[in-house]
C-alpha positions as CSV (number, residue, x, y, z in Angstrom):
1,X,-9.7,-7.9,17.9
2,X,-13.1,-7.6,20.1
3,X,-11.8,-4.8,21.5
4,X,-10.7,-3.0,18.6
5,X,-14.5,-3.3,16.7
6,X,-16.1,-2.7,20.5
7,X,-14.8,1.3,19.7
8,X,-17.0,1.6,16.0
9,X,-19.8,3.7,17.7
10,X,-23.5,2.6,16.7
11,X,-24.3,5.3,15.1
12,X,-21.2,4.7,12.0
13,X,-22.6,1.6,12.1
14,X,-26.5,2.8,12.2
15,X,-25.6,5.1,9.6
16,X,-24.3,1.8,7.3
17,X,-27.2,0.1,7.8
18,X,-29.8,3.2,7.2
19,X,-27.6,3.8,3.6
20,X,-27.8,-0.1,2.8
21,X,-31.4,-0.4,3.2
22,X,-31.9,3.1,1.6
23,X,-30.2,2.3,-1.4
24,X,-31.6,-1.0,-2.1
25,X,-35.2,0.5,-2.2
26,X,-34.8,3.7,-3.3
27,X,-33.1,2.1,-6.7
28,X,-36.3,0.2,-6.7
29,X,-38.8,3.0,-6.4
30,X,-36.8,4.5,-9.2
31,X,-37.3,1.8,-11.4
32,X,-41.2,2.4,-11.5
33,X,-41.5,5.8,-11.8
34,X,-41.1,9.0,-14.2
35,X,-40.6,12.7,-13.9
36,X,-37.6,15.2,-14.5
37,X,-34.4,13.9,-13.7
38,X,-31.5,15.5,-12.1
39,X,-27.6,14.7,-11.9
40,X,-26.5,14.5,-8.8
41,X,-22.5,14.1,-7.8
42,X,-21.6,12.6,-4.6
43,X,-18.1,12.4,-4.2
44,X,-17.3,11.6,-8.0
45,X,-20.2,9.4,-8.1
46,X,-22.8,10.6,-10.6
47,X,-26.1,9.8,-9.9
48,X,-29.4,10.9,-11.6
49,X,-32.2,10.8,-9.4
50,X,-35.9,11.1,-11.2
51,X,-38.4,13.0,-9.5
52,X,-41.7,10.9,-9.1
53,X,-44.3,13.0,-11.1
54,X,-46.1,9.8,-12.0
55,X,-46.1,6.2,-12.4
56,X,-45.0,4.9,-15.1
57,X,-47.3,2.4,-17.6
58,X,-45.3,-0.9,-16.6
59,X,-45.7,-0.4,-13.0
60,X,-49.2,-0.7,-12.6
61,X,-48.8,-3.6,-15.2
62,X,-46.1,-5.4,-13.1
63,X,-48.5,-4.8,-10.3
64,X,-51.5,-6.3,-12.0
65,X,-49.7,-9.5,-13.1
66,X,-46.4,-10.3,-11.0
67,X,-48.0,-8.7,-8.0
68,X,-51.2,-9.6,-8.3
69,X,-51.1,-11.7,-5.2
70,X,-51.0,-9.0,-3.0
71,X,-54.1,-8.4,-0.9
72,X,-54.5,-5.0,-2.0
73,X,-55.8,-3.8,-5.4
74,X,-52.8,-3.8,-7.9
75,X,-53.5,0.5,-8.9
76,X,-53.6,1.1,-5.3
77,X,-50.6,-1.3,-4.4
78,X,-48.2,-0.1,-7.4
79,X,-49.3,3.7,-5.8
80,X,-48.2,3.1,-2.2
81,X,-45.3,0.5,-3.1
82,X,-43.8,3.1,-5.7
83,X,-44.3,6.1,-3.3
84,X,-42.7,4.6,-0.4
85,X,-39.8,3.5,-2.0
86,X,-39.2,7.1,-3.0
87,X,-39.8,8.9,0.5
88,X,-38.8,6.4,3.2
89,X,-35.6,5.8,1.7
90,X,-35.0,9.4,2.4
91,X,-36.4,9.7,5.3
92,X,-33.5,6.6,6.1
93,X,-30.7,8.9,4.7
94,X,-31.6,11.6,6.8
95,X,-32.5,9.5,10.0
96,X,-35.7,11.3,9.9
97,X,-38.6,9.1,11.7
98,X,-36.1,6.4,11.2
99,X,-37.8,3.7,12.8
100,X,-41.4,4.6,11.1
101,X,-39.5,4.3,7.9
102,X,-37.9,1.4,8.8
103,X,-41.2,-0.1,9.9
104,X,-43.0,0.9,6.5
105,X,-40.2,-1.3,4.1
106,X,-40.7,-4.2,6.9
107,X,-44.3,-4.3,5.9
108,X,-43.5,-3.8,2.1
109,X,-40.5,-6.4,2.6
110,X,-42.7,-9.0,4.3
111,X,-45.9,-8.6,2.0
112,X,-43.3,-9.5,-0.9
113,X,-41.9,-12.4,0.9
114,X,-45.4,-13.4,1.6
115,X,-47.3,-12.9,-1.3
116,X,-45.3,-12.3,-4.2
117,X,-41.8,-14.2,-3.7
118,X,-41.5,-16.3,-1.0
119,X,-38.5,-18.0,-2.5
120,X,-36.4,-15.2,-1.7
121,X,-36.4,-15.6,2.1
122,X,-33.4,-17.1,2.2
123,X,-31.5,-15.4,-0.5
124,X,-32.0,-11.8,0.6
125,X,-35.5,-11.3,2.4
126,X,-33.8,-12.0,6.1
127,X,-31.0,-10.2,5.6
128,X,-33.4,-7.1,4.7
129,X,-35.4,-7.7,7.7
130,X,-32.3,-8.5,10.1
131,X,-31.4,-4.6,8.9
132,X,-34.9,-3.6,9.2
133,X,-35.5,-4.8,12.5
134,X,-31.7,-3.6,14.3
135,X,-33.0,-0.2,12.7
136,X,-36.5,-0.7,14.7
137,X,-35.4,-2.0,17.9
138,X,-32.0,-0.2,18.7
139,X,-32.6,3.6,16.7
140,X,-31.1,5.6,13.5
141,X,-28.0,6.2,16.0
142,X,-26.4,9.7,16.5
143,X,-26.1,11.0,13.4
144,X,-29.3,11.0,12.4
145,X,-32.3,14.3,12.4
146,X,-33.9,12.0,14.9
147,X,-31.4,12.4,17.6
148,X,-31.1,15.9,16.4
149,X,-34.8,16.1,17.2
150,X,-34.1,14.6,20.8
151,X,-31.3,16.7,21.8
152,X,-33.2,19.7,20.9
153,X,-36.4,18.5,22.5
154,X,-34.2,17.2,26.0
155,X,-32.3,21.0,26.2
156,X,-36.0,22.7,25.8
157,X,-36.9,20.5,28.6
158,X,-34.3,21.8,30.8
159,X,-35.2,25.4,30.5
């Protein structure tokens, strides 16, 4: 049976983990903001996906009162928090600046654990970071932009 998993390549397995994480925020960052909205079909699953053309009204109102912990200013809090669930689950999908991304929802994971919801350590904060930090330490795997971006920069080198 070891053997068998020992031939699932990291990067399947990067790629899992990069659309786990991805999903999880980027459904968040959804959630907060407004804009146009556009149906997307991936594979018979509709989607809509709403463009972030502003914040919406209960954001910055969760911010100010759920959030309010936080040692940043709610306005300014609700603005980064909302803005990075929107581009660095992307930038996770694409395995572009993977482990920056990565990086950036560790913060935003462990600030909530900290200072907003520290009950949910157990229930779903370590499993986020476990991801977070595999994604850190080991890479976005092969099939990512980033390795696209090494193997481009390694042939240039050769020449």
């Amino acid at each position: 049976m070891i053997a068998a998993i020992a031939v699932i390549p990291y990067a399947l397995v990067a790629l899992g983990l990069r659309l786990v994480m991805a999903r999880l925020f980027f459904l968040s960052g959804q959630a907060k903001i407004e804009g146009p909205t556009f149906p997307v079909q991936i594979g018979g699953l509709d989607v809509a996906v709403t463009l972030p053309a502003g914040i919406k009204a209960t954001t910055f109102e969760m911010f100010a009162s759920q959030y309010a912990g936080l040692p940043i200013a709610p306005p300014v809090a609700a603005t980064l928090f909302t803005y990075a669930e929107f581009v660095l689950p992307i930038c996770l999908v694409l395995g572009f600046a993977t482990r920056f991304a990565a990086f950036g929802l560790l913060v935003m994971t462990m600030l909530l654990q900290v200072y907003v919801v520290p009950g949910m350590w157990w229930p779903a904060h370590v499993y986020w970071v476990a991801i977070l930090l595999v994604l850190i330490t080991v890479g976005p795997g092969a099939i990512s932009i980033d390795a696209l971006i090494r193997a481009i920069y390694r042939w240039e080198k050769r020449s």
